[in-house]
PyMOL CGO cylinders between C-alpha atoms (Angstrom):
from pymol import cmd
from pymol.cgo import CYLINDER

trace = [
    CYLINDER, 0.00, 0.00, 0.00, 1.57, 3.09, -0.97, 0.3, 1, 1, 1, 1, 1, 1,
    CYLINDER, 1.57, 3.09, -0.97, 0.83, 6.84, 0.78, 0.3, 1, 1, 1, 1, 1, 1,
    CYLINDER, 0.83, 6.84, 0.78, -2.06, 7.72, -1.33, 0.3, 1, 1, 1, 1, 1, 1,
    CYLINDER, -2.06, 7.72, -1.33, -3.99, 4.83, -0.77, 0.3, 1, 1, 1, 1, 1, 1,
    CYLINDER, -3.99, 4.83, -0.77, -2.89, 5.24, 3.05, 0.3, 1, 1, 1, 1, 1, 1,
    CYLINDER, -2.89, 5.24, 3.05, -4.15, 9.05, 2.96, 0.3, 1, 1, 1, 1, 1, 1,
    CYLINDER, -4.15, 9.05, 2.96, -7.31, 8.08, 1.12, 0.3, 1, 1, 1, 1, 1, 1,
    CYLINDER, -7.31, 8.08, 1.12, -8.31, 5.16, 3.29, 0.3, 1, 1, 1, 1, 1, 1,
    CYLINDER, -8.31, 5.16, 3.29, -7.73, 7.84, 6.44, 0.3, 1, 1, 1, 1, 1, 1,
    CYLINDER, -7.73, 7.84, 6.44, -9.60, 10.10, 5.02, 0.3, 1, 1, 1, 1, 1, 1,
    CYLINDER, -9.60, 10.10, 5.02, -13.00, 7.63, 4.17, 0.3, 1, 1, 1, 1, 1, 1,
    CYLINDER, -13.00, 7.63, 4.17, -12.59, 6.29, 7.82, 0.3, 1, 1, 1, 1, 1, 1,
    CYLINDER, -12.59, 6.29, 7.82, -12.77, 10.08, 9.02, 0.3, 1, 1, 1, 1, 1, 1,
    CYLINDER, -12.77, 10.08, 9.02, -15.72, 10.64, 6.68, 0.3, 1, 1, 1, 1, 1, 1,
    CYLINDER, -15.72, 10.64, 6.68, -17.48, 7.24, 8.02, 0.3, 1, 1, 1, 1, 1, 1,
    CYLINDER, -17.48, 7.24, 8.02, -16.94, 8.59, 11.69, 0.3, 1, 1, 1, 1, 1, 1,
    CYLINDER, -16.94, 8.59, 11.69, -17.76, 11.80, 11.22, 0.3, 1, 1, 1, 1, 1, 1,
    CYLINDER, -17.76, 11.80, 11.22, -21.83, 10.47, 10.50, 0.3, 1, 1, 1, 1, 1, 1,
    CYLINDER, -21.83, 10.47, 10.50, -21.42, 8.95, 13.97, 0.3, 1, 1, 1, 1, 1, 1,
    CYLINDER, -21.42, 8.95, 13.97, -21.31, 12.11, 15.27, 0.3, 1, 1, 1, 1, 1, 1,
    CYLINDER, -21.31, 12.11, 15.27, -24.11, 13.71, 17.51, 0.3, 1, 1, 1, 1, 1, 1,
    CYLINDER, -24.11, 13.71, 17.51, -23.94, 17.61, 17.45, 0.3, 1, 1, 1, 1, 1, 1,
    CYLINDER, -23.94, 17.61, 17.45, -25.54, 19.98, 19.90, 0.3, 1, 1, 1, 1, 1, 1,
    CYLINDER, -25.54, 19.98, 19.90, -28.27, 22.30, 18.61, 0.3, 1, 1, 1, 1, 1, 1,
    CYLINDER, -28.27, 22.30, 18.61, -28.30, 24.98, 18.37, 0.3, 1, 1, 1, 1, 1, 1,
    CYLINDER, -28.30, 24.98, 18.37, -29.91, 26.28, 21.44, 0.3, 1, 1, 1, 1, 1, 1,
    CYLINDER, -29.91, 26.28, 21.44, -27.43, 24.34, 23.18, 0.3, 1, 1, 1, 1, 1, 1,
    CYLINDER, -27.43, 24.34, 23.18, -24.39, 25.46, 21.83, 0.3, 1, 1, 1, 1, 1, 1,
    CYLINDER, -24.39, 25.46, 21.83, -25.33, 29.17, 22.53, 0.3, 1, 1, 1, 1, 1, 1,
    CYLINDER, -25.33, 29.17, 22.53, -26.60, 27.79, 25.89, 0.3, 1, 1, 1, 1, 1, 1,
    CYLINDER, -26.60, 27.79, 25.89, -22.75, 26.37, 26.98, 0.3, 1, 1, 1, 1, 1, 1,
    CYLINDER, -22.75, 26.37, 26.98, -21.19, 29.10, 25.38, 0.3, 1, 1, 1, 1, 1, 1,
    CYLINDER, -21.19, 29.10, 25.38, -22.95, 31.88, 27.75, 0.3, 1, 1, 1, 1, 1, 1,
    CYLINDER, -22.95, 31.88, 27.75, -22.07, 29.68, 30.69, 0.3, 1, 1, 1, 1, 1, 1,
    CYLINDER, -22.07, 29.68, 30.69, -18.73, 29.39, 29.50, 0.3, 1, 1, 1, 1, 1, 1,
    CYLINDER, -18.73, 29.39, 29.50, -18.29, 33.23, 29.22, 0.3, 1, 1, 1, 1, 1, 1,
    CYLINDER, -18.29, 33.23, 29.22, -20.06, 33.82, 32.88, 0.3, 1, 1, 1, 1, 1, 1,
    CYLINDER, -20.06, 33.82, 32.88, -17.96, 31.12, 34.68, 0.3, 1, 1, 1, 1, 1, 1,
    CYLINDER, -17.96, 31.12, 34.68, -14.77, 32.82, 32.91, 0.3, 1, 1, 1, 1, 1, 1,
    CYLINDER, -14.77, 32.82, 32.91, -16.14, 36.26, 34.24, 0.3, 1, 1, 1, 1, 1, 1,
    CYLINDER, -16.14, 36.26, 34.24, -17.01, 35.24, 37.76, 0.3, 1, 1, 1, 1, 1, 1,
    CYLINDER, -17.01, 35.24, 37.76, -12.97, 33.80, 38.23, 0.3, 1, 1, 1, 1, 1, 1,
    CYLINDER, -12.97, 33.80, 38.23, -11.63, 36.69, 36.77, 0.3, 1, 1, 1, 1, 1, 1,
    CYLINDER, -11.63, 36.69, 36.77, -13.46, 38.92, 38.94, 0.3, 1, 1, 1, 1, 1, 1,
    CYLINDER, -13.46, 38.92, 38.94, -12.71, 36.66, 41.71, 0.3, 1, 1, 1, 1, 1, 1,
    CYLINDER, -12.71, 36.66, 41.71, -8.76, 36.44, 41.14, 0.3, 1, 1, 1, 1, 1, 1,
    CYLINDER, -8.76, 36.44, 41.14, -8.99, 40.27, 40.25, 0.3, 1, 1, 1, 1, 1, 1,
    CYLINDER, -8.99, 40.27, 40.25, -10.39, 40.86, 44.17, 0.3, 1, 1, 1, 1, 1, 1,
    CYLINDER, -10.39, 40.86, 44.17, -8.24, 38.26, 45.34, 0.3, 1, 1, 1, 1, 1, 1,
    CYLINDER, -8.24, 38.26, 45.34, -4.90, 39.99, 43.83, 0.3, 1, 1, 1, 1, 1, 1,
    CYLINDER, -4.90, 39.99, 43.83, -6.32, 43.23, 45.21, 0.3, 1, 1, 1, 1, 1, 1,
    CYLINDER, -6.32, 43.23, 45.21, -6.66, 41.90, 48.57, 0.3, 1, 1, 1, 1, 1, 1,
    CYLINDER, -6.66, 41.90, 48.57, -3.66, 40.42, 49.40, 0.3, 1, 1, 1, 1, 1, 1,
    CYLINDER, -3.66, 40.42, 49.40, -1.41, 43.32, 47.87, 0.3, 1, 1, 1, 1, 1, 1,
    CYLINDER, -1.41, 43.32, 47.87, -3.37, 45.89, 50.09, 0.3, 1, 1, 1, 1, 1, 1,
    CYLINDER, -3.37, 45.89, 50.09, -2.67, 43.14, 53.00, 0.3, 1, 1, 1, 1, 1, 1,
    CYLINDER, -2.67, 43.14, 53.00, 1.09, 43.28, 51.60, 0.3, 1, 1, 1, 1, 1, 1,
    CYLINDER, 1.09, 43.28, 51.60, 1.66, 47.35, 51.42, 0.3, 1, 1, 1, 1, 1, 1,
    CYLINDER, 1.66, 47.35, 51.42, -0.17, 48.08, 55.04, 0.3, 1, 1, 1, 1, 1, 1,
    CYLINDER, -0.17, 48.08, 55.04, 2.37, 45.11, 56.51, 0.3, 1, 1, 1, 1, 1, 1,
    CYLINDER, 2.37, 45.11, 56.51, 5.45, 46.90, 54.57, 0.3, 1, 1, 1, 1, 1, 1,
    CYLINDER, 5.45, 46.90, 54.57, 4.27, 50.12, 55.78, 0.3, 1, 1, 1, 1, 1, 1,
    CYLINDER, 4.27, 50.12, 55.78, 3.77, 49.10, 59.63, 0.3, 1, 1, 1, 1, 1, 1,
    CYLINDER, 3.77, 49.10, 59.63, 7.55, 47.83, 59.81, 0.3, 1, 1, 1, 1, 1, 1,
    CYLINDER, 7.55, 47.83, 59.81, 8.36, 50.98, 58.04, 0.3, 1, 1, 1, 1, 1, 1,
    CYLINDER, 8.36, 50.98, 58.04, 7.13, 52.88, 60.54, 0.3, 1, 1, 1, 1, 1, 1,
    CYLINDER, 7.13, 52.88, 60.54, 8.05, 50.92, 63.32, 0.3, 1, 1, 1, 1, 1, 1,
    CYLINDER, 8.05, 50.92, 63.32, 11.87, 51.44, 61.79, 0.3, 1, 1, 1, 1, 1, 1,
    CYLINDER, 11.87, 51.44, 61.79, 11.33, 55.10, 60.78, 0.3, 1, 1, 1, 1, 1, 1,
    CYLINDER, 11.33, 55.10, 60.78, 13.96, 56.99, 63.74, 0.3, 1, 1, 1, 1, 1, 1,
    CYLINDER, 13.96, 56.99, 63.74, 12.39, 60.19, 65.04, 0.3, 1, 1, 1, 1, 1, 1,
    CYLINDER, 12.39, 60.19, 65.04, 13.23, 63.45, 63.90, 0.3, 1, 1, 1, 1, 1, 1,
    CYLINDER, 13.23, 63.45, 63.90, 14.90, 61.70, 60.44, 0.3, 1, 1, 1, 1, 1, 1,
    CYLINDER, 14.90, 61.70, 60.44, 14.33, 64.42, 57.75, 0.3, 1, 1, 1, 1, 1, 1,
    CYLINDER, 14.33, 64.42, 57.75, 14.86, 63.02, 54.07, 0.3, 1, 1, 1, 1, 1, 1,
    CYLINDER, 14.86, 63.02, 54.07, 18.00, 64.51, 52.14, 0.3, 1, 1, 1, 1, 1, 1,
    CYLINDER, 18.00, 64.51, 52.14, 18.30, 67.50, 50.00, 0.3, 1, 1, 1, 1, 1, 1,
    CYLINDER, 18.30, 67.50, 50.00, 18.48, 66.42, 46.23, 0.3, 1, 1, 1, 1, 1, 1,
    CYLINDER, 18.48, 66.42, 46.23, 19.10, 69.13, 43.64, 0.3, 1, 1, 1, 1, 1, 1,
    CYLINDER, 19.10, 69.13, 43.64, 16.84, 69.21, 40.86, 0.3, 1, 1, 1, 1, 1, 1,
    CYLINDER, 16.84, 69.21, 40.86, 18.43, 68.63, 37.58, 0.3, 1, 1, 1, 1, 1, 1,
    CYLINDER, 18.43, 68.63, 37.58, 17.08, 71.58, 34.99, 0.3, 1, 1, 1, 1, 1, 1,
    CYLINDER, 17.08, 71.58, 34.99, 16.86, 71.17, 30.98, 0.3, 1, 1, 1, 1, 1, 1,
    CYLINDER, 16.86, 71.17, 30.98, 18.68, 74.31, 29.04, 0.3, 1, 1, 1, 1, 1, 1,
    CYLINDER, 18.68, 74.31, 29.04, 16.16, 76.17, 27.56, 0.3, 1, 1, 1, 1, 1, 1,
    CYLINDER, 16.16, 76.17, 27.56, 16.20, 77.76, 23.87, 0.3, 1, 1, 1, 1, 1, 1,
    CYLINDER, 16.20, 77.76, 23.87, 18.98, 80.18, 24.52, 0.3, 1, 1, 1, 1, 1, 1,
    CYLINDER, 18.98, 80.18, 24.52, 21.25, 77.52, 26.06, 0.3, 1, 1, 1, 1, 1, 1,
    CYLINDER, 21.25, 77.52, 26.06, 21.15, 79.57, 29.84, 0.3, 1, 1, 1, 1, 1, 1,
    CYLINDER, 21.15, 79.57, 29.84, 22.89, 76.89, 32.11, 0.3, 1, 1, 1, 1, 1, 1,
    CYLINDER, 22.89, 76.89, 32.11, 20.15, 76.33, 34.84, 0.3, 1, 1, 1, 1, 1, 1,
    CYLINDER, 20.15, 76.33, 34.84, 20.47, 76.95, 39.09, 0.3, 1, 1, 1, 1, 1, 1,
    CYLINDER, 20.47, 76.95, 39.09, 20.72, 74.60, 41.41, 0.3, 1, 1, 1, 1, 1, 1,
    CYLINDER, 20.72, 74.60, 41.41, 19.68, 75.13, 45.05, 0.3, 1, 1, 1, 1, 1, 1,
    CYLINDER, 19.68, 75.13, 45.05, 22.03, 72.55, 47.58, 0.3, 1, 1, 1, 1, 1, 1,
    CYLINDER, 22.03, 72.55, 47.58, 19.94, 74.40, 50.62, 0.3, 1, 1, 1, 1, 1, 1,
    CYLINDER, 19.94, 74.40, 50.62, 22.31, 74.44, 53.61, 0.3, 1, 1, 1, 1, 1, 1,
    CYLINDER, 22.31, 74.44, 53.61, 24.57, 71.86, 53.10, 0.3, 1, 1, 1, 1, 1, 1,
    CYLINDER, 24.57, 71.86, 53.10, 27.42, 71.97, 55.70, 0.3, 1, 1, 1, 1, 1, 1,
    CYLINDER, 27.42, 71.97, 55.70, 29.75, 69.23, 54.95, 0.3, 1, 1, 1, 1, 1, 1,
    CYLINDER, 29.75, 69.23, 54.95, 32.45, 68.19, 58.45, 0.3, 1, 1, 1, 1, 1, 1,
    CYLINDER, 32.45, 68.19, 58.45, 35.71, 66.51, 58.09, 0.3, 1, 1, 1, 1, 1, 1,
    CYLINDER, 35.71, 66.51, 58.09, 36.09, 63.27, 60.41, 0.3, 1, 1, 1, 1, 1, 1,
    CYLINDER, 36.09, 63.27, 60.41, 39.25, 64.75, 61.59, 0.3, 1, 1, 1, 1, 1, 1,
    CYLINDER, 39.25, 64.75, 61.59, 39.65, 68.24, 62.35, 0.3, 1, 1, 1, 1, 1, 1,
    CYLINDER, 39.65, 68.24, 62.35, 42.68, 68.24, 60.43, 0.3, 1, 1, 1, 1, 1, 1,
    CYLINDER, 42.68, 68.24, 60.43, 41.71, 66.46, 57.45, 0.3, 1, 1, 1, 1, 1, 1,
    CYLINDER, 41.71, 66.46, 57.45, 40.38, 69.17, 54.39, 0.3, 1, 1, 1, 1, 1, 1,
    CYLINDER, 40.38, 69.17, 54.39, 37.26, 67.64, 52.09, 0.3, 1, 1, 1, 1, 1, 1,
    CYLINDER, 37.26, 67.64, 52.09, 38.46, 67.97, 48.45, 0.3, 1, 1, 1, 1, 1, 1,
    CYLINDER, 38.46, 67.97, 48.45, 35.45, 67.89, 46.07, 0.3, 1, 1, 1, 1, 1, 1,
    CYLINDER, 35.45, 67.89, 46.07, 35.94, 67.10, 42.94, 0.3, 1, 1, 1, 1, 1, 1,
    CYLINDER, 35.94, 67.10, 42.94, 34.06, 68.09, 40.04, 0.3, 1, 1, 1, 1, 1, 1,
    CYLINDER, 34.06, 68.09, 40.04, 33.99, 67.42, 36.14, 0.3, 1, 1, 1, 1, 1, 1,
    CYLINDER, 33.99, 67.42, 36.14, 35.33, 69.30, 33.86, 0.3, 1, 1, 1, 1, 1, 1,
    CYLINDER, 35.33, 69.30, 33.86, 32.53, 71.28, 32.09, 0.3, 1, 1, 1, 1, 1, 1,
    CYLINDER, 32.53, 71.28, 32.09, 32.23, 71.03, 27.81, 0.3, 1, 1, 1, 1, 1, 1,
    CYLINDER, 32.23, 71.03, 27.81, 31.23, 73.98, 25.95, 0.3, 1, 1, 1, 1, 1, 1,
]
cmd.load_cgo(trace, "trace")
């Protein structure tokens, strides 16, 4: 038997099961598809709330133990703002507030070191 007759005796057996068959009407097809669609709904709403739930339950547990670690009187760090040059190429401010800087030893100076600026 070659592959022609093996493909054409595959495809008559298909053809003889196929009239075996039962199919749903109508009516019942569109019935199991709308249950389908609800019951896919329903979980997704369900693992939506879920997912909702437990990271609310996560940030309020993240938040107590940061504010059971949070020291008193701890004020957050000055960070200059970086500003874009404008049109006419100004170079922009920056405000460092009142930044005192202290050496660990009196006799040690603090060198800051800056790069060199391209123009």
């Amino acid at each position: 038997m070659n592959i022609i007759e093996k493909l054409i005796s595959y495809l008559r057996s298909s053809k003889h099961e196929l009239t075996k068959v039962t199919w749903p009407s109508k009516q019942t097809t569109t019935r199991y598809s709308i249950l389908v669609i609800t019951i896919s709904i329903i979980v997704a709403i369900f693992f939506g709330l879920l997912d909702y739930g437990l990271a609310e339950v996560v940030n309020i547990t993240i938040l107590q133990r940061l504010a059971k670690t949070r020291v008193l009187n701890q004020t957050t760090p000055i960070v200059p703002t970086t500003v874009p040059l404008d049109a006419t190429e100004t170079k922009p401010e920056f405000d460092f507030g009142n930044i005192e800087l202290e050496p660990e030893n009196s006799n040690t100076d603090i060198n800051i070191e800056t790069l060199p600026i391209e123009e």
